[in-house]
C-alpha positions as CSV (number, residue, x, y, z in Angstrom):
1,X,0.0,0.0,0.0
2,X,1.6,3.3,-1.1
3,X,1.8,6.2,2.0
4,X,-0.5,9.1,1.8
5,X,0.8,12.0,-0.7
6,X,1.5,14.5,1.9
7,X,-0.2,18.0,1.2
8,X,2.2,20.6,0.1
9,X,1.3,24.3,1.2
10,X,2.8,26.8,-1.5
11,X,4.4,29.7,1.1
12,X,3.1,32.9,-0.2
13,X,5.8,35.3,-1.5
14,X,5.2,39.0,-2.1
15,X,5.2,40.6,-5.4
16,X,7.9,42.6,-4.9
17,X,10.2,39.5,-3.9
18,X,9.8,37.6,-6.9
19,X,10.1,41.3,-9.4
20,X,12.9,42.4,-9.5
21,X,13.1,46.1,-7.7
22,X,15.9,47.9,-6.1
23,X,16.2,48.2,-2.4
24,X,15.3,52.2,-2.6
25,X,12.1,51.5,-4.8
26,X,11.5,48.7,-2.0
27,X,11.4,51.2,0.6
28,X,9.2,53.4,-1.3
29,X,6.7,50.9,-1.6
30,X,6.3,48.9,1.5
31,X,7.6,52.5,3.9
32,X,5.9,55.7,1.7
33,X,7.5,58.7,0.7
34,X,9.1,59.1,4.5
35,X,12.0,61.2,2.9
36,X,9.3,63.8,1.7
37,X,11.0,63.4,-2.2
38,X,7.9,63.3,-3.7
39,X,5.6,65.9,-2.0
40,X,3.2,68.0,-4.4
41,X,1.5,70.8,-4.3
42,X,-1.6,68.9,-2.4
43,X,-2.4,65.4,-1.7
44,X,-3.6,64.0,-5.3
45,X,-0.4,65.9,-6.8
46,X,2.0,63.9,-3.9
47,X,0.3,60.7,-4.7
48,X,0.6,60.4,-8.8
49,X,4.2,61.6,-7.9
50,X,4.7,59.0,-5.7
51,X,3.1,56.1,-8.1
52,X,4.4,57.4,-11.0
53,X,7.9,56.9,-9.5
54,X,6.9,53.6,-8.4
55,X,6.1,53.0,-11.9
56,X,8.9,54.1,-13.7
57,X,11.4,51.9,-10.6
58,X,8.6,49.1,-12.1
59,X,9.6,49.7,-15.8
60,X,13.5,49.1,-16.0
61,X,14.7,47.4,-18.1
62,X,15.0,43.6,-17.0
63,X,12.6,44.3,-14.1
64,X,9.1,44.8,-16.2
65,X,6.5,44.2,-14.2
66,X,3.0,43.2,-15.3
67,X,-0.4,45.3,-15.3
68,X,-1.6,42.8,-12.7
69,X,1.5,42.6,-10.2
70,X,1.2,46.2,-10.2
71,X,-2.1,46.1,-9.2
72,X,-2.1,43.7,-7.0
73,X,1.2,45.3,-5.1
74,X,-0.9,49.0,-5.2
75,X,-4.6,48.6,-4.7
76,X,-5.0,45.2,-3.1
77,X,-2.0,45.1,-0.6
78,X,-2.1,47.3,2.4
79,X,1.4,48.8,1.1
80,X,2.3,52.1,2.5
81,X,2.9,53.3,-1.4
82,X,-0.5,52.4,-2.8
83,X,-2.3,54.8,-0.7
84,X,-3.1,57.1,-3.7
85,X,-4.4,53.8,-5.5
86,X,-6.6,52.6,-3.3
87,X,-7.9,55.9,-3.0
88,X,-8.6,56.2,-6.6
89,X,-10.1,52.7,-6.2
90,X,-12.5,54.0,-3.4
91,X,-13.4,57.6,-5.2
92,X,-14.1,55.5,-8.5
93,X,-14.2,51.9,-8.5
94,X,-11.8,49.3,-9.0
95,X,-11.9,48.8,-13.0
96,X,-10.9,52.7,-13.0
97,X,-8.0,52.4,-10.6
98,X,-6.6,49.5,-12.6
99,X,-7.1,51.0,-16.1
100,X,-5.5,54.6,-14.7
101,X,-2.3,52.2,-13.0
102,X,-2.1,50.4,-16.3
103,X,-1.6,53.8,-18.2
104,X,0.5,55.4,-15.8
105,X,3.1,52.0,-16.0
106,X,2.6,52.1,-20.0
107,X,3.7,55.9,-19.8
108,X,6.8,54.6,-17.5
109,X,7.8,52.5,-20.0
110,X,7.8,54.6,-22.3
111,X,10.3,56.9,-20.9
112,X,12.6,53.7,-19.7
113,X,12.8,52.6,-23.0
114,X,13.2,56.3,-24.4
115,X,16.1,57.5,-21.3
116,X,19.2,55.1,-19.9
117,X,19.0,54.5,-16.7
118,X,22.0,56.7,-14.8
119,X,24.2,53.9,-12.7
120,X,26.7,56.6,-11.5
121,X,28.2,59.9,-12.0
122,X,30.2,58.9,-15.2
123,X,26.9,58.5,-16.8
124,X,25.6,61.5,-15.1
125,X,28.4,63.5,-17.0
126,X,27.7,61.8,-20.0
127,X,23.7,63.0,-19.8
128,X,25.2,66.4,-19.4
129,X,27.3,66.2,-22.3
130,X,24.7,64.8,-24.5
131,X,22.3,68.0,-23.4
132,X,25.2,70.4,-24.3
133,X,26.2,68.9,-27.8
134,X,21.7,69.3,-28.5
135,X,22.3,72.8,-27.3
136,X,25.1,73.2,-29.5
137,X,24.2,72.2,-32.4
138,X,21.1,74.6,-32.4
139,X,20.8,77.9,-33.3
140,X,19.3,80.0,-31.1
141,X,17.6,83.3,-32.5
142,X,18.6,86.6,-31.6
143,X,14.9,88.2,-31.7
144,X,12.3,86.9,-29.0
145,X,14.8,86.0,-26.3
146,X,16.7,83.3,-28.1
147,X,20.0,84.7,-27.0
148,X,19.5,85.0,-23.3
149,X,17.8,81.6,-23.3
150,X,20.8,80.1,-25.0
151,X,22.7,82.1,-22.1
152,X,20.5,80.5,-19.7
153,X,21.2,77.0,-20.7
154,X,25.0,77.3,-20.5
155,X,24.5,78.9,-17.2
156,X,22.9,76.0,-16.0
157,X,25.0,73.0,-17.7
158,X,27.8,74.9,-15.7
159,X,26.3,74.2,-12.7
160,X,25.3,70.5,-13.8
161,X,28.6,69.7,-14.4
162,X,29.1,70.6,-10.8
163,X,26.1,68.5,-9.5
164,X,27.0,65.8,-11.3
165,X,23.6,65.3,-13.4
166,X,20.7,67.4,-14.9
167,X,19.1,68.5,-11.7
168,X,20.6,71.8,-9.9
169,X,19.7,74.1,-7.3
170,X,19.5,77.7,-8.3
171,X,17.6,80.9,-6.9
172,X,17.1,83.8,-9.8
173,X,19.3,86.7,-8.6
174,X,22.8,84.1,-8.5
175,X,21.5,83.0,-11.7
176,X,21.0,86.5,-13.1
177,X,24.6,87.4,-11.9
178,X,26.2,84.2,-13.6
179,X,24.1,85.8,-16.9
180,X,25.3,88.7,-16.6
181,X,21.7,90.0,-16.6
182,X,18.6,91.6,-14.5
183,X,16.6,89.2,-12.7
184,X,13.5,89.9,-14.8
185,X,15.7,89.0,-18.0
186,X,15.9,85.9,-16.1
187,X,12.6,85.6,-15.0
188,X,11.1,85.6,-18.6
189,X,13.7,83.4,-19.4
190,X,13.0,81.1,-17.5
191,X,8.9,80.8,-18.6
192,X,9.9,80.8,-22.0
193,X,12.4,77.3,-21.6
194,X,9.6,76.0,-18.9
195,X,7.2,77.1,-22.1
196,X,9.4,75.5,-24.6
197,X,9.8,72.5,-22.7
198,X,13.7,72.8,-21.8
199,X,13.3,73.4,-18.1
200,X,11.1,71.7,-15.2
201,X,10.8,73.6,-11.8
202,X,10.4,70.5,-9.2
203,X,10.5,72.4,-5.8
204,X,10.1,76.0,-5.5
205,X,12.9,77.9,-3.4
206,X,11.8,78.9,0.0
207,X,13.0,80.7,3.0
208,X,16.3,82.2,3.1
209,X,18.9,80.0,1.5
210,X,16.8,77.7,-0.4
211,X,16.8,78.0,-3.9
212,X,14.6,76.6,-6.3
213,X,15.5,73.0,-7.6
214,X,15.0,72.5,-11.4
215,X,15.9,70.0,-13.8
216,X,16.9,70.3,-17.5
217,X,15.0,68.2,-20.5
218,X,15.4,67.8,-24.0
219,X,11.8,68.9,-25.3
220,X,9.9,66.3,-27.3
221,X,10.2,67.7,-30.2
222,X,13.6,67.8,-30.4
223,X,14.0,64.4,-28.9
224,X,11.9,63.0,-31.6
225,X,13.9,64.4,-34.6
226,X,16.9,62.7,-33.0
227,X,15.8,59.4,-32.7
228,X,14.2,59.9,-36.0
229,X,17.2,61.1,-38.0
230,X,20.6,62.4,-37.2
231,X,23.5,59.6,-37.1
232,X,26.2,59.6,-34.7
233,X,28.5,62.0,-34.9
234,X,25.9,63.9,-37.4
235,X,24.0,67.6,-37.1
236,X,20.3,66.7,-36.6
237,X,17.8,67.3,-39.7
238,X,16.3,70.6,-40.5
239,X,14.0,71.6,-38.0
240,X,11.3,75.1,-37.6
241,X,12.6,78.6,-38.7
242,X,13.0,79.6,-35.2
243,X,15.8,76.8,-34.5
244,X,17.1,76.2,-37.9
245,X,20.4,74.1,-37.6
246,X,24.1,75.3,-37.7
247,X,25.0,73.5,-41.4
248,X,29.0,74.1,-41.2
249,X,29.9,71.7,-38.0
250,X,33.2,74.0,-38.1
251,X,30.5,76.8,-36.7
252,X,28.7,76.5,-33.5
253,X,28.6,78.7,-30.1
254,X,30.8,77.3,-27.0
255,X,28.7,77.0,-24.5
256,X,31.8,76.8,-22.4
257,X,33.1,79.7,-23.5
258,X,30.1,81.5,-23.2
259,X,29.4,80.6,-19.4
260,X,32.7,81.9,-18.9
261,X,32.8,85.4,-20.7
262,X,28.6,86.7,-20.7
263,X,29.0,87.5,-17.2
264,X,32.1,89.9,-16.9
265,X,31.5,93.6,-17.2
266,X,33.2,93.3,-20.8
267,X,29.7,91.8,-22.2
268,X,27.5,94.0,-20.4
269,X,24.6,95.3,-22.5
270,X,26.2,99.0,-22.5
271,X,29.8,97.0,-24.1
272,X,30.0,94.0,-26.2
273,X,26.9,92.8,-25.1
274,X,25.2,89.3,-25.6
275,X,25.8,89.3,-29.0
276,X,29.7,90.0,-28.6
277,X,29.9,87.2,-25.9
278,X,27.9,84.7,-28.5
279,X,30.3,85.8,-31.2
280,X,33.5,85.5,-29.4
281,X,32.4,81.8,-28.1
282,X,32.3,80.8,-31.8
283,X,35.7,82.0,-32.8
284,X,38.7,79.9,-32.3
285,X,42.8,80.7,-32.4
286,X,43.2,78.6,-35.4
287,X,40.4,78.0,-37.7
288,X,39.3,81.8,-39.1
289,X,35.1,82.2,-39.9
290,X,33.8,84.2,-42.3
291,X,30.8,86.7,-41.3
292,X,28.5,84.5,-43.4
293,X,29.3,81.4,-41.3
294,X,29.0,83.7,-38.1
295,X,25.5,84.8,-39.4
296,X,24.9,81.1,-39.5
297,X,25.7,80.5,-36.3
298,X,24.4,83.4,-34.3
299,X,21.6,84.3,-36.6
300,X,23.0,87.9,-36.5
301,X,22.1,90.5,-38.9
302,X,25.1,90.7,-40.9
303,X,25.5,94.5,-40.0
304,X,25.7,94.0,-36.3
305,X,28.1,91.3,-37.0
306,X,30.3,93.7,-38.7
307,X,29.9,96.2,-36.0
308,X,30.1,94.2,-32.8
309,X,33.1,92.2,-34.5
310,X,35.1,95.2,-35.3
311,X,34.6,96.5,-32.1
312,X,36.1,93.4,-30.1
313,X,38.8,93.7,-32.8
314,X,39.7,97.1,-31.6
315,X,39.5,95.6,-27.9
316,X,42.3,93.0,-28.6
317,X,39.7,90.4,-28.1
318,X,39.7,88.9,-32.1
319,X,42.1,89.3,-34.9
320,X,41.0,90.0,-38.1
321,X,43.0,88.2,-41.2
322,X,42.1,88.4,-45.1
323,X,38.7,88.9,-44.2
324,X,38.4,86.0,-41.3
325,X,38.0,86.4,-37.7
326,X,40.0,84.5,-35.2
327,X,40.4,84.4,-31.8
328,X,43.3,86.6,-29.8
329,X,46.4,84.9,-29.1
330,X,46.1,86.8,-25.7
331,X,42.9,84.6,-25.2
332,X,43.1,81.3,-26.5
333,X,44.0,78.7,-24.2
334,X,45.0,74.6,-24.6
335,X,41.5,74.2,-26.2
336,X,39.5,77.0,-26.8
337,X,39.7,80.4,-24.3
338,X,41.6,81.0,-21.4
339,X,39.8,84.4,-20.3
340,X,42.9,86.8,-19.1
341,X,41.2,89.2,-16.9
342,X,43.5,91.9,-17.5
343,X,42.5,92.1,-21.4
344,X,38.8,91.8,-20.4
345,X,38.9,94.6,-18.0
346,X,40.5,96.7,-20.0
347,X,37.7,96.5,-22.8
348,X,35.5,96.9,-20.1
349,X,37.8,100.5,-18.9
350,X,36.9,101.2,-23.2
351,X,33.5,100.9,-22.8
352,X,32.8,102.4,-19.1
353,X,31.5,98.9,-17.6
354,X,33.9,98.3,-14.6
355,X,32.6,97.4,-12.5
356,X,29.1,97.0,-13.2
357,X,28.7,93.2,-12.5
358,X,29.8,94.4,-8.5
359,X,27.1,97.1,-8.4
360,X,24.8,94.5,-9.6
361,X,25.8,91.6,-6.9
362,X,25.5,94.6,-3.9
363,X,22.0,95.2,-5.4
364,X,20.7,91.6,-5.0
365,X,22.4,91.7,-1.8
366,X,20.1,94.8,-0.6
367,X,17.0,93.1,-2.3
368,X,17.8,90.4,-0.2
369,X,18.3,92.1,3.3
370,X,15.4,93.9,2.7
371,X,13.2,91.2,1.8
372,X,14.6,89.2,4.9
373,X,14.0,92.3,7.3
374,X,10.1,92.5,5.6
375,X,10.0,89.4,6.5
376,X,11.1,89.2,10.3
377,X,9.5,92.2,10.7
378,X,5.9,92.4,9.1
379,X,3.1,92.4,11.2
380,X,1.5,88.9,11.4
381,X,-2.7,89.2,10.8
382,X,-4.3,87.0,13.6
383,X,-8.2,86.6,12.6
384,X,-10.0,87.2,16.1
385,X,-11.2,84.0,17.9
386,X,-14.7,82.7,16.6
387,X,-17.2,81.9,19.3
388,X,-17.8,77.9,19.4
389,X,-20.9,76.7,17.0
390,X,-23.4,75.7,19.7
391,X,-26.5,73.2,18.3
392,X,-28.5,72.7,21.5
393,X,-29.4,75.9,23.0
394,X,-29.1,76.7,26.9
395,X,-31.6,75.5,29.2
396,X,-31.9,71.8,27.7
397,X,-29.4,70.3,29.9
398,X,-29.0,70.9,33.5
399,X,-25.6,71.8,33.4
400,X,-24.8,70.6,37.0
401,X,-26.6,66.9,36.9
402,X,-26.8,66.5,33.1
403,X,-30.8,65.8,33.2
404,X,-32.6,66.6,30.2
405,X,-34.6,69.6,30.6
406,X,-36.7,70.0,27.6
407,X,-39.0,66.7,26.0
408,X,-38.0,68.0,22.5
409,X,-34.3,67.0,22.9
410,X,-35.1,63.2,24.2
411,X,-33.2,60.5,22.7
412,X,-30.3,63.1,21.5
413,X,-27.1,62.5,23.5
414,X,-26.6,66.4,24.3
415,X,-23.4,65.8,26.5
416,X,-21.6,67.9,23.5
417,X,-23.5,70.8,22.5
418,X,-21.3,71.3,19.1
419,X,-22.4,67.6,18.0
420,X,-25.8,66.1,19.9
421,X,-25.6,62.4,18.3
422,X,-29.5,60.7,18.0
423,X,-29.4,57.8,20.4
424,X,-33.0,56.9,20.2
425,X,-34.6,54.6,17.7
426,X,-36.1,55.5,14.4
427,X,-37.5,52.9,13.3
428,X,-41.7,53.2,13.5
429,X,-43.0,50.9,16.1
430,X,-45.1,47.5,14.6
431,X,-48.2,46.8,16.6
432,X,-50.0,43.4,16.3
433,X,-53.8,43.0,15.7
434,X,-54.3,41.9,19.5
435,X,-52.6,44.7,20.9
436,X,-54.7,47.2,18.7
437,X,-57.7,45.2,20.2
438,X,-56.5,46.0,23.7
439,X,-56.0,49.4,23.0
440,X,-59.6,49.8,21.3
């Protein structure tokens, strides 16, 4: 006689233990948001953060999860993550929460497939990189703020090279100083690249040293002609009139060397200018432009060119050479430019802008006392204190035995006058045929 087959009991293992997920997403899910990285601008806002990052830890490659594991790790376990799911489960039923997860882990995927993950900060620098040579090979226009966006952006890949990635911390008037700018400059700037789709503002700067955290994207439009046409190593296709591409890959606008030169008092609006900066970071010590390829690059009129050219000429800033421009020995470096202050300062003693960029830093600093001082010292509106909402009126309750005073009040527990709670019963009363007879 063969022995009993013994019953086997399958031990139940978590969804997140047999899909692959990374210690940090773990904690997301099973602890919340505890570091506060994800908090929006109300609860609905903190909770699609919070699932859409759950999501996208959901969609790397080689650790795809399924519509239903996602579900079933969101809505239908008590995870501390999920909350915002089962939420939208209880608002709107379950067939919507699953549908709305489903879309939100499709969109994740998406943007997986579409972005390398970043493993360190050698791939961090390589993001950056990759943003500056899009940057680059653009051409921004000189009418409707195309210049000082283009300043904008190598502002801010100079301090992304410092973070180590696309996201930086920034307030406006150190950013307006790097620009070499007003801080409304910079303020329209900024909408137009948030408008654009260049920028992303994650956390507004508060208080007194917190300044505002953004983030830098390639916009959609752009990303999709790249993955569309341009080969490695290659200028990307033709794109709209107002970012037409640089055709001569000799001619193109350092960003480098224009984070480094648009802020000193050389390039300020009553010298060289922005268009003198963006002019000088296309010129190099060896290979001489022509005005046309210039025109190409900074979409100049070719009369300003001629001016603002012949003009940092006569600063000792370019050489002119049968009808090419090159850059001063005095300021080329190893690579490209080795700014000698001397030679800058000295265009800016031509001009009458020394020291210009100084008056501007001790005017942001005076903005910025003041502001603080407004705020230490400005009177704080306290709304008077409302009298307490009172339901049951006085004289129902004996307030020194608690006996109910007044028939209309009976079966309401009155013990709180804010909130009297029905204890009686409501349902009507069902009399039999022989106690109707009694009672006739």
């Amino acid at each position: 006689m063969s022995a009993p087959v013994q019953s086997r009991r399958r031990r139940h293992v978590p969804v997140w233990e047999r899909r692959g997920l990374t210690a940090r997403a773990r904690r997301l899910l099973l602890d919340g948001d505890v570091n506060g990285r994800y908090v929006g601008h109300n609860d609905p806002d903190t909770g699609y953060r919070l699932t859409m990052a759950l999501a996208l830890a959901c969609s790397q490659p080689g650790r795809r999860w399924t519509p239903a594991d996602f579900h079933h790790a969101l809505i239908y376990t008590p995870t501390a993550g999920g909350w915002w799911a089962r939420k939208l489960r209880e608002r709107k039923g379950s067939l919507y929460a699953e549908n709305k997860l489903t879309e939100m882990l499709d969109k994740a995927a998406d943007f997986a497939a579409a972005n390398e993950p970043i493993t360190g900060r050698q791939d961090a620098v390589e993001k950056v990189e990759e943003f500056r040579r899009i940057v680059e090979s653009l051409t921004w226009p000189t009418r409707d703020g195309g210049a000082t966006d283009h300043k904008n952006l190598a502002a801010r890949l100079r301090l992304c090279e410092r973070s180590g990635g696309l996201d930086h911390t920034i307030a406006l008037r150190p950013l307006a100083e790097q620009m070499g700018c007003s801080r409304s400059t910079v303020e329209a700037s900024n909408a137009r690249l948030r408008k654009a789709g260049w920028l992303t503002l994650d956390t507004p700067g508060t208080g007194k040293n917190h300044g505002s955290q953004w983030r830098l994207k390639v916009p959609k439009t752009i990303r999709d002609r790249i993955t569309a046409g341009a080969a490695p190593g290659q200028f990307l296709p033709p794109t709209t009139k107002v970012m037409a591409t640089v055709p001569d890959p000799h001619t193109f606008t350092d960003t480098f060397v224009l984070a480094e030169v648009m802020a000193h008092d050389a390039f300020h609006h009553w010298a060289h200018g922005t268009s003198g900066a963006r002019l000088l970071a296309c010129l190099d010590p060896v290979e001489g432009l022509s005005p046309d390829q210039l025109q190409q690059a900074t979409t100049l009129h070719r009369t300003t060119i001629k001016r603002r050219m012949t003009s940092l000429v006569d600063d000792g800033l370019a050489e002119e050479r049968e009808g090419l421009y090159y850059l001063s020995i005095e300021l080329a470096g190893d690579v490209r430019l080795d700014a000698d202050d001397q030679v800058l300062e000295q265009a800016a003693e031509n001009h009458g802008t020394h020291g210009r960029g100084a008056t501007r830093q001790q005017r942001h600093a005076r903005e910025r006392s003041n502001f603080q001082r407004w705020l230490a010292e400005r009177p704080v509106r306290r709304q008077p204190a409302r009298p307490p909402l009172v339901v049951v009126p006085e004289g129902v309750v004996d307030p020194h035995t608690g006996e109910l005073l007044d028939d209309r009040w009976r079966g309401w527990d009155c013990s709180d006058p804010a909130r009297p709670v029905w204890c009686g019963d409501l349902r009507p009363v069902r009399q039999d045929s022989s106690t109707l007879e009694q009672a006739a």
